[in-house]
C-alpha positions as CSV (number, residue, x, y, z in Angstrom):
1,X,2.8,13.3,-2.7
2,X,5.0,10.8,-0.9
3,X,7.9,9.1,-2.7
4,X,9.7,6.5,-1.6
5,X,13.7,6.1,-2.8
6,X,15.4,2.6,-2.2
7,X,18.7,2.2,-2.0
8,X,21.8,-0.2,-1.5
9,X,21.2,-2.3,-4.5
10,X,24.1,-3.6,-6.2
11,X,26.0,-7.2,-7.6
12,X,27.1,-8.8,-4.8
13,X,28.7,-13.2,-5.0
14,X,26.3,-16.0,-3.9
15,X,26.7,-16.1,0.0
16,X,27.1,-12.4,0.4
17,X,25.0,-9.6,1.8
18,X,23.3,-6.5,0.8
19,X,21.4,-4.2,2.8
20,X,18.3,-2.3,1.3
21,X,17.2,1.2,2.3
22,X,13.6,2.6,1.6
23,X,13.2,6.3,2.4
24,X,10.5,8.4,2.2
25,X,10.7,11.8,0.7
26,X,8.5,13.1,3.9
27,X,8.5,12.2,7.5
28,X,5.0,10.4,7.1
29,X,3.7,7.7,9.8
30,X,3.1,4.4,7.4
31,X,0.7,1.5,8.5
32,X,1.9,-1.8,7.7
33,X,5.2,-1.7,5.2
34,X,6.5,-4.1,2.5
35,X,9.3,-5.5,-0.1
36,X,8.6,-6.6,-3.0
37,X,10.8,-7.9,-5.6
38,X,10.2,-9.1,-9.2
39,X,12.7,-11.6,-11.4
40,X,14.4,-10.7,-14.6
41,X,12.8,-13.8,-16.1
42,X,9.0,-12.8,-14.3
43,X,6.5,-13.2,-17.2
44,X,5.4,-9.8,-18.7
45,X,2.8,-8.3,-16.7
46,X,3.3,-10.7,-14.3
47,X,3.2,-8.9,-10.5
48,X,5.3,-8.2,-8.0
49,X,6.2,-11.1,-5.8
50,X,5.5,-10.2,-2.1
51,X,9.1,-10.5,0.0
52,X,9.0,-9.6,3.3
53,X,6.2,-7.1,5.6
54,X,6.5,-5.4,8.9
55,X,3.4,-4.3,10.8
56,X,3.2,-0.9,12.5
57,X,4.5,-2.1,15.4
58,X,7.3,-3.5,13.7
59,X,6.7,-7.4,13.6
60,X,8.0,-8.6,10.0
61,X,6.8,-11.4,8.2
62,X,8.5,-13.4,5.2
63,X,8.2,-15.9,2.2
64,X,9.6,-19.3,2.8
65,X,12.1,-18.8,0.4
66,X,13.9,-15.7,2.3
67,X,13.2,-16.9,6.2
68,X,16.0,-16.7,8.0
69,X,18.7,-14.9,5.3
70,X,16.7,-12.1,5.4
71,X,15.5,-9.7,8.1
72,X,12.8,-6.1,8.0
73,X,13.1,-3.8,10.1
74,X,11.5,-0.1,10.2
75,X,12.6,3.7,11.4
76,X,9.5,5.0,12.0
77,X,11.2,8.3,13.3
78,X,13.3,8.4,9.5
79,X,10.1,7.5,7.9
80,X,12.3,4.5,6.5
81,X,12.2,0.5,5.6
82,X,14.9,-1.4,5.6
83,X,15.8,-5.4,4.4
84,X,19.4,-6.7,5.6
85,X,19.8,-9.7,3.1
86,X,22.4,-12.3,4.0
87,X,23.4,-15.3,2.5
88,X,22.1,-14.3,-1.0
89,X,21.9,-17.0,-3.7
90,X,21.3,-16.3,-7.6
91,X,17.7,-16.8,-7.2
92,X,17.3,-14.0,-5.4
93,X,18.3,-11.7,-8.3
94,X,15.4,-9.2,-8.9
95,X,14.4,-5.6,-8.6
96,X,13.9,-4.9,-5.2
97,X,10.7,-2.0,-4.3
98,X,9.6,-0.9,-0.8
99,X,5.3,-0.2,-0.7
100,X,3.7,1.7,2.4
101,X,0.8,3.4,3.2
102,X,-0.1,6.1,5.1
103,X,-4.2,7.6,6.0
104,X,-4.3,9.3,2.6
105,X,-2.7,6.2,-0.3
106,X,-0.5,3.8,-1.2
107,X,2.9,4.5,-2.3
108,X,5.7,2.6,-4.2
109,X,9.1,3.2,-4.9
110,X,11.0,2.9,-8.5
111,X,13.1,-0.2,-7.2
112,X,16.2,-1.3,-7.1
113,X,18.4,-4.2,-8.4
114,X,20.3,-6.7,-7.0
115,X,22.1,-9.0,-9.0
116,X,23.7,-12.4,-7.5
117,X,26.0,-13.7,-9.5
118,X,29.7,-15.5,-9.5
């Protein structure tokens, strides 16, 4: 079973930068890869809000919101996803989790938080 671990969460001022790290526990080859992040304030049961994707051959995608602060990219030889976040406001406080598949499932990580705040 494949586990993924993110990491490089953390508080961090409006305008700074974080970088998130998404490792799996087993060199794996994953089709298309994703963040997904979910506000403190999200309404119970509410899902995951889609962030950012990158296809196998790398070419990310993103939400309006996060085009051009933030940037996907993939290690496909680490088996690992990352998300370099720049210019981070409050609104994008959240917990931060990586999804992937490979030929046999679907796997999430635990997630991470990042808190924005003065």
């Amino acid at each position: 079973q494949v586990q993924f671990v993110e990491s490089g969460g953390g508080l961090v001022q409006p305008g700074g930068s974080l970088r998130l790290s998404c490792t799996a526990s087993q060199n794996a080859f994953f089709y298309g890869m994703a963040w997904y992040r979910q506000a403190p304030k999200a309404i119970p049961g509410k899902r995951r809000d889609l962030v950012a994707t990158i296809s196998r051959e790398g070419v990310p995608t993103y939400i309006a919101p996060v085009e051009g602060r933030f940037t996907s990219s993939r290690d496909d030889t680490k088996s690992a996803l990352y998300l370099q976040m720049n210019n981070l406001t409050p609104e994008d406080t959240a917990v931060y989790c990586c999804h992937g598949s490979d030929s046999h499932a679907a796997y999430w990580g635990q997630g991470i938080q990042v808190n924005v705040r003065t």
